[in-house]
Structures are given as structure tokens and as C-alpha cells.
Phi, psi and omega in degrees: 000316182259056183283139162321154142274104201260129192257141176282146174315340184252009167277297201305315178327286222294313188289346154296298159330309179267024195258306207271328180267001166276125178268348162260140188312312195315292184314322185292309202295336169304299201287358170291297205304319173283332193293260172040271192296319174282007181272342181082070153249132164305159199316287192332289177329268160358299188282325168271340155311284188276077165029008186291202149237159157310358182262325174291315166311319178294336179272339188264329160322287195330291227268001179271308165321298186287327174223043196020201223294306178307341186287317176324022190215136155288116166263132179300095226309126165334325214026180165307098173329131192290188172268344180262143170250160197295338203274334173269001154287294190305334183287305187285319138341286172327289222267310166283041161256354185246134172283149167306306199300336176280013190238002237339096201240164173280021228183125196280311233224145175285138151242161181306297162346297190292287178322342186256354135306327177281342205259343178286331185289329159277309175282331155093005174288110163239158188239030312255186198263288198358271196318282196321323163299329186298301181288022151276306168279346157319329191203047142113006192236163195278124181233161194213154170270153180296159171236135193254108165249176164257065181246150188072333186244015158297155192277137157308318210263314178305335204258295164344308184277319155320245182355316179281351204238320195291305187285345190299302182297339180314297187312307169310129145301000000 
């Protein structure tokens, strides 16, 4: 069980090459833990050097055994297929590029809010304002909170003639 691993001058290259050259911590500790090992030093030794447990040493030998140097790169759990589908990407693509008021809605700007409302309504897909900010920035787009005005829907000449009354009295003492 704690057999050494004995490495060729060109495994030690390729495991040195991915050592120095890997940005992940997981990969370099791998390739410690076989560079080691092969060195004969035990699991344990091995394991209180790089701060690991012997259950890592062991898993990362084993799995160097069974799939040499590519097994040494951790692999990323599948998760759960998402719920947007390619046709609720492009859709959602579509609707924010459209303004709401041409959809007729009451309201100029998308909030993550509305849209993952219009798109459960259209679409029968529904998202919580999170996720939708997240797939909003997945594929490429920006998100901002809206700033809420009345500029379109104020009488101009009332609002004009105020602002002029408003400064008169600023000035008066």
C-alpha cells in the first residue's frame, strides 16, 4: 500500500514542467506529493510537510498510478445541468436589447427583477433576481440599478414654473 513510486528522468521533467508551470495550488501539491514519493519518503512525512492529510497523499499517488500526469489536475464536479437553455439564452439576449415600454410595460429599463419576470412569463423558465444577474453577466452583459425619474411623465411647464418659484424664494431672505 505505501509503495513508492519510482519516476523516469522524463516523468520527473513532465512533473516539474507542471509544477512550475500551473497556477493551481491543488496541481503543484500533487506533483510535490509524487516528486516525494518517489524519492521514498512516506505518506505521513509527505503529509505534514505540505500541510495535507495521508488520505490526500494516498489519493493523489493512487490516482497518479492509475492516470499518470493528467490525473494530477483535479477534476470539476459536473453539478446540475443548468435550467437556461440555448433558445432562454437568445431570448433573453432579445428582450434585454428591446426596450420594455415596446413590450408594453410601464417602465423604460430592465431590473434583473422585472426581466427574470417577463422571461418566466414568456418563457415558463423561471429565476430569482441572483441567478439572472449571474446569467446576465455570463454572457456578457452589465448590469446597473436603474435610477427611477419622472422626466416624461411630469407636466414641463409646471415643473419649470416651480424650479423658478423655488429659486426666487432660495434668494429672499
Amino acid at each position: 500500500m505505501g509503495r513508492s513510486i519510482k519516476l523516469t528522468e522524463a516523468q520527473w521533467d513532465e512533473l516539474d514542467r507542471l509544477r512550475f508551470s500551473t497556477p493551481s495550488a491543488k496541481v503543484f501539491r500533487n506533483c510535490l506529493i509524487i516528486l516525494k514519493s518517489s524519492l521514498g519518503e512516506s505518506r505521513a512525512s509527505i503529509a505534514e510537510e505540505l500541510g495535507c492529510g495521508p488520505d490526500t497523499v494516498a489519493r493523489a499517488r493512487r490516482e497518479y498510478r492509475q492516470g499518470g500526469v493528467r490525473a494530477l489536475t483535479p477534476q470539476k464536479p459536473t453539478g446540475r445541468k443548468s435550467r437556461a437553455t440555448p433558445d432562454f439564452i437568445v431570448q433573453m439576449g432579445e428582450t434585454v436589447r428591446t426596450s420594455p415600454l415596446k413590450l408594453g410595460y410601464g417602465f423604460s429599463t430592465w431590473s434583473a427583477a422585472r426581466l427574470a419576470a417577463h422571461l418566466a412569463k414568456t418563457t415558463g423558465i423561471r429565476f430569482s433576481e441572483d441567478q439572472m444577474i449571474r446569467l446576465l453577466h455570463d454572457h456578457g452583459f452589465s448590469v446597473h440599478r436603474p435610477k427611477h425619474t419622472l422626466k416624461g411623465k411630469r407636466n414641463e411647464t409646471a415643473y419649470r414654473k416651480a424650479k423658478a418659484e423655488l429659486a426666487v424664494l432660495k434668494k429672499t431672505p
